[in-house]
C-alpha positions as CSV (number, residue, x, y, z in Angstrom):
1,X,-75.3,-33.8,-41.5
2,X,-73.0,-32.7,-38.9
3,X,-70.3,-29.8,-39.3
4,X,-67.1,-29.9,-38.3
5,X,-66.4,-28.2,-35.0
6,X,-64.2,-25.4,-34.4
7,X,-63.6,-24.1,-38.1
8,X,-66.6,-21.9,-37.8
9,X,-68.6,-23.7,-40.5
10,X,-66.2,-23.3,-43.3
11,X,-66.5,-26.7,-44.5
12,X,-65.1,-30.0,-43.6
13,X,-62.0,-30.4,-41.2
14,X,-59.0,-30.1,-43.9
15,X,-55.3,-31.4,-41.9
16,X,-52.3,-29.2,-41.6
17,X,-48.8,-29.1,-42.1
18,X,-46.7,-30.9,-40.2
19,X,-44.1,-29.5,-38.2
20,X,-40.6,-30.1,-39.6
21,X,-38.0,-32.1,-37.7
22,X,-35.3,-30.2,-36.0
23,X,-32.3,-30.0,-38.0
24,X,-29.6,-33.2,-37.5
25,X,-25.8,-33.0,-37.8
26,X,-24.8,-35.2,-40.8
27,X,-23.2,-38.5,-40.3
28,X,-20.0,-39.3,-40.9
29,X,-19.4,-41.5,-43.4
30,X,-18.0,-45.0,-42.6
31,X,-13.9,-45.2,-42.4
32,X,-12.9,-47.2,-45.6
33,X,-15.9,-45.9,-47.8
34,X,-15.4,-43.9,-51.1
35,X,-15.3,-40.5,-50.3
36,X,-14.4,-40.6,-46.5
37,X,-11.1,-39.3,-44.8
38,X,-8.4,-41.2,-44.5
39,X,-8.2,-42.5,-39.9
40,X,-6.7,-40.3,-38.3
41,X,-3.9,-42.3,-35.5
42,X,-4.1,-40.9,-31.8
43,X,-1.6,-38.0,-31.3
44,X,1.7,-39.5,-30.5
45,X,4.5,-38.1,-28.2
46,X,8.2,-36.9,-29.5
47,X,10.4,-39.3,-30.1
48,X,12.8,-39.6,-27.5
49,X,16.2,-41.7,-27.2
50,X,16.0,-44.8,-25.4
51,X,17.0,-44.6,-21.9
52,X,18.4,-47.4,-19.3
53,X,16.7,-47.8,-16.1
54,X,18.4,-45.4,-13.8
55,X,19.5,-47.0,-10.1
56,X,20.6,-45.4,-7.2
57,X,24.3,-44.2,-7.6
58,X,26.9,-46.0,-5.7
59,X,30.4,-43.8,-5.1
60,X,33.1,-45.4,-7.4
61,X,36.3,-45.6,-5.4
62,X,39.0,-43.9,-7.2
63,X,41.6,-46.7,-8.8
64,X,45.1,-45.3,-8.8
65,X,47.0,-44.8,-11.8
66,X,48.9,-48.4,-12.4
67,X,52.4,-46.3,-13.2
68,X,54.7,-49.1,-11.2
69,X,56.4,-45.7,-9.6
70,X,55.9,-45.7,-6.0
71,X,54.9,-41.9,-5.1
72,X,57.6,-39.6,-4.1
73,X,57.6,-37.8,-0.7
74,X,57.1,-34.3,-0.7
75,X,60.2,-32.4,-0.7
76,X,61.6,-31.2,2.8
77,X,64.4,-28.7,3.6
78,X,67.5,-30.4,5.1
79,X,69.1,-33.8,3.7
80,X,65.5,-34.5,2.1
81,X,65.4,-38.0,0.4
82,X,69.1,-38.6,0.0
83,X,70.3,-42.0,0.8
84,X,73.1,-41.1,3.7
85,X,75.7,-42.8,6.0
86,X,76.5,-40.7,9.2
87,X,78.9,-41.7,11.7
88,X,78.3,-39.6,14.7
89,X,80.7,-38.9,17.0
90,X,81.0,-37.9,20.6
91,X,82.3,-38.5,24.0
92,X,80.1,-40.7,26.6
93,X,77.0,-38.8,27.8
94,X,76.7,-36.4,24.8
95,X,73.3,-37.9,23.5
96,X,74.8,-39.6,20.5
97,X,72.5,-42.5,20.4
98,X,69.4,-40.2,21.2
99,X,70.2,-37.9,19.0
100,X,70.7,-40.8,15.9
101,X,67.5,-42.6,16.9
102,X,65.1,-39.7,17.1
103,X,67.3,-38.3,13.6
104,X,66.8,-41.4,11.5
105,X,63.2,-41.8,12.7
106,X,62.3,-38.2,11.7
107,X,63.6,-38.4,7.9
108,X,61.0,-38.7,5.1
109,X,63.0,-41.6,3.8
110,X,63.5,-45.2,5.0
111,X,66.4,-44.7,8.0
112,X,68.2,-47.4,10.2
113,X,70.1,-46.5,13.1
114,X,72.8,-48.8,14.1
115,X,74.5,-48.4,17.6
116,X,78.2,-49.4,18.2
117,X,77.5,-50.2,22.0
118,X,74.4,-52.6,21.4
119,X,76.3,-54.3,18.7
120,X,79.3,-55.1,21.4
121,X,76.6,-56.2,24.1
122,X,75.4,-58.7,21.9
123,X,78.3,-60.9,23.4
124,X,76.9,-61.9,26.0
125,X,79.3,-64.4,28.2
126,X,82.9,-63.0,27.8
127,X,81.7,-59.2,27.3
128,X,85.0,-57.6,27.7
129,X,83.8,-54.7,30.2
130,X,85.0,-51.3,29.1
131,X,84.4,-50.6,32.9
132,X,87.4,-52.8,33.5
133,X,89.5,-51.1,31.1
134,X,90.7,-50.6,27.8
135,X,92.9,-53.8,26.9
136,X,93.6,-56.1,24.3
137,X,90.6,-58.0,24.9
138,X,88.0,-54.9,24.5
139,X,90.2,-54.0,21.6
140,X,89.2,-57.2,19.8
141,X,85.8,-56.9,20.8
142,X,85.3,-53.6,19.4
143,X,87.0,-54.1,16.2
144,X,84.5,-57.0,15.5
145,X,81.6,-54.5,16.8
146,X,82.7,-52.0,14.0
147,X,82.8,-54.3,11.5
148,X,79.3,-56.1,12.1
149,X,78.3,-52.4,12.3
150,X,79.7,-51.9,9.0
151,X,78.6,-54.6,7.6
152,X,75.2,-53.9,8.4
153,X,75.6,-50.3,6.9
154,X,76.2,-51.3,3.6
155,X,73.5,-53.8,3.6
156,X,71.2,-51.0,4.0
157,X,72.6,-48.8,1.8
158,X,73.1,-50.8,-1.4
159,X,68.7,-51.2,-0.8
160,X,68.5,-48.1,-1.0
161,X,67.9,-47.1,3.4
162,X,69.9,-44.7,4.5
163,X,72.1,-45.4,8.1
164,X,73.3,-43.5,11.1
165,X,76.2,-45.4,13.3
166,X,77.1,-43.2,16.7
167,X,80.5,-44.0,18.1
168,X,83.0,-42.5,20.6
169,X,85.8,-42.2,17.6
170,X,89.1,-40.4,19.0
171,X,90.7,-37.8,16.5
172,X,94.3,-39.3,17.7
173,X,93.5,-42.8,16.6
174,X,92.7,-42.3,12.9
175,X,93.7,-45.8,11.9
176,X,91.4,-47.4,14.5
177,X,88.6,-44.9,14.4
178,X,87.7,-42.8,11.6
179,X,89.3,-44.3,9.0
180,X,88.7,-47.6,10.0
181,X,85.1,-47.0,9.7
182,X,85.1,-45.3,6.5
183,X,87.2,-48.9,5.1
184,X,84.0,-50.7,6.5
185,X,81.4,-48.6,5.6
186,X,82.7,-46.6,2.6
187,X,84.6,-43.5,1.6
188,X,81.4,-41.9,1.8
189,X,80.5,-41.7,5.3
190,X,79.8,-38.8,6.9
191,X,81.0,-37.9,10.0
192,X,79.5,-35.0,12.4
193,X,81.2,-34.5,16.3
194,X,78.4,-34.0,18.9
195,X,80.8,-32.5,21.7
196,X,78.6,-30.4,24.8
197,X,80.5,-29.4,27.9
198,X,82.4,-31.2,30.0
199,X,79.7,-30.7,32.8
200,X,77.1,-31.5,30.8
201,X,78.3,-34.8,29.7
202,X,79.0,-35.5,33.5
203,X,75.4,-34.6,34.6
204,X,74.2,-37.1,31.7
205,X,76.5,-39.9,32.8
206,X,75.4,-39.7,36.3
207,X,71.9,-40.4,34.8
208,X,73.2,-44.0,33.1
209,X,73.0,-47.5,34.8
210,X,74.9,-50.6,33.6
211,X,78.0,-50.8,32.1
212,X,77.1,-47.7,29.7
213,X,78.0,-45.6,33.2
214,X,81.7,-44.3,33.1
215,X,83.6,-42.7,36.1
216,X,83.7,-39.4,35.7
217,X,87.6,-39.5,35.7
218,X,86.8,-41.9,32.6
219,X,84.2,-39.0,31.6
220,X,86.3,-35.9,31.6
221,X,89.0,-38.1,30.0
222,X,87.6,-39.1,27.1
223,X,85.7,-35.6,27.1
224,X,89.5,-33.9,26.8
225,X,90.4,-36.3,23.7
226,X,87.7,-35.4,21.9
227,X,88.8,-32.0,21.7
228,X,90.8,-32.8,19.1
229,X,88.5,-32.8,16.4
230,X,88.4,-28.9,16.5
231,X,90.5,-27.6,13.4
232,X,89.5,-30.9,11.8
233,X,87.2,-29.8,9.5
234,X,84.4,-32.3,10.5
235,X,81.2,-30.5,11.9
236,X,81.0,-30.1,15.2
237,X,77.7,-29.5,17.3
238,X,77.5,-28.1,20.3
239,X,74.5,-29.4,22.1
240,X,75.2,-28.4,25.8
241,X,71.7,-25.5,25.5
242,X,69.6,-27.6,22.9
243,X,66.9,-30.8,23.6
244,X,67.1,-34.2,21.5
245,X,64.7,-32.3,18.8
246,X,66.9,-29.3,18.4
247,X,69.9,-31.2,18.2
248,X,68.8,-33.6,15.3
249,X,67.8,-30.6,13.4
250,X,71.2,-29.3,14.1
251,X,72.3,-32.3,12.5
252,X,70.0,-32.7,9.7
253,X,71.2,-29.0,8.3
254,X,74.9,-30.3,9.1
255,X,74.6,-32.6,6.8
256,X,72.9,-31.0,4.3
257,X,75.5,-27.9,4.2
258,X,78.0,-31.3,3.8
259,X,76.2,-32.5,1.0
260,X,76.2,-29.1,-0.9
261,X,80.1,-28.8,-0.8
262,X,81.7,-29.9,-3.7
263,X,82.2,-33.3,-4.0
264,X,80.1,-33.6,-0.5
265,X,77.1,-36.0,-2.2
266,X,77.5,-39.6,-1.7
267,X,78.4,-40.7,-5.0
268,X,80.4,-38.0,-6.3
């Protein structure tokens, strides 16, 4: 009979208890089954607006305002915008075609500057020569000169351009000069003198080639006529101390003191 080992001989070799398992987390119960929780969906973001696909910005060029009015130009001191026929007037050498050239191309407004002189050189084979003296033949011519000249003025002023004429117009020939231009041009030309001294006109003449040169008995002749139109009324400018600038600004506030007379605007 043999004993069981180890127990000290208290009888036969009994088994223990088992250890117990470590305790398990409980299992979910399947999704759809009674009992278990309803899926939960994966967190979703907020809800935002739906948005184009940006692209890189391209400047938008600025489309101007489809009024029909052509913009006006800013407003200037002087005759400004007003639409303007100016005879100037002046004995040979005083700068009257330099003066109305540099005048009408300085205005803010559309300006034409129409010159006695190159209207009678556009006759070209039978040019009477005021060189060879003043007869019935240069007579003709220049009558027909004044009236292209004219012409030409109102063609300009009824669209709306403005237009400067220069001419040597004696004060003791109103029927031939000034008022023979105003029948051409209209009642409302305005006339300014440009009338330096004697030597300066001299010094300028000596300076001209061409037929445009005069003698200076021619020079101081005319020049003496021309004194006339003191006492006139007309403006009168004396440019003997003042460049081709100074003396179209001269001219330009000549006008406008003109125009703010009464009755002195075209028109009125």
């Amino acid at each position: 009979m043999q004993h069981g080992v180890g127990n000290g001989g208290a009888g036969p070799w009994q088994p223990g208890p088992r250890p117990s398992a470590p305790p398990q987390p409980p299992i979910p119960p399947a999704h759809g089954w009674p009992g278990s929780p309803p899926p939960q969906s994966p967190p979703q973001p907020p809800h935002q607006p739906h948005q184009q696909p940006s692209y890189p910005s391209q400047p938008v060029p600025a489309v101007p305002e489809a009024t029909g009015h052509i913009p006006l130009p800013p407003a200037v001191p002087g005759t400004g915008g007003a639409v303007l026929a100016v005879l100037l007037i002046g004995p040979a050498g005083a700068g009257k075609t330099t003066v109305a050239r540099h005048w009408a191309g300085s205005r803010p407004v559309p300006t034409a500057h129409v010159s006695l002189d190159d209207v009678r050189e556009w006759v070209c084979s039978g040019f009477a020569d005021p060189q060879a003296g003043w007869n019935e033949h240069s007579e003709a011519q220049y009558r027909l000169a004044r009236r292209t000249c004219g012409f030409a003025a109102r063609n300009y002023l009824a669209n709306g351009i403005s237009c400067i004429l220069d001419d040597a117009v004696f004060p003791d020939r109103p029927v031939v000069g000034l008022g023979g231009w105003k029948r051409h041009v209209g009642p409302n030309l305005l006339p300014v003198v440009l009338l330096p001294g004697l030597e300066i006109v001299l010094e300028r003449n000596a300076e001209r080639s061409g037929n445009r040169r005069l003698s200076d008995e021619e020079v101081a002749r005319i020049h003496g006529r021309m004194a006339g139109w003191y006492g006139s009324g007309l403006p009168i400018i004396d440019n003997s101390h003042l460049d081709v600038e100074g003396t179209a600004r001269a001219l330009d506030e000549a006008l406008a003191r003109a125009l703010s007379a009464p009755g002195g605007r075209p028109g009125q």
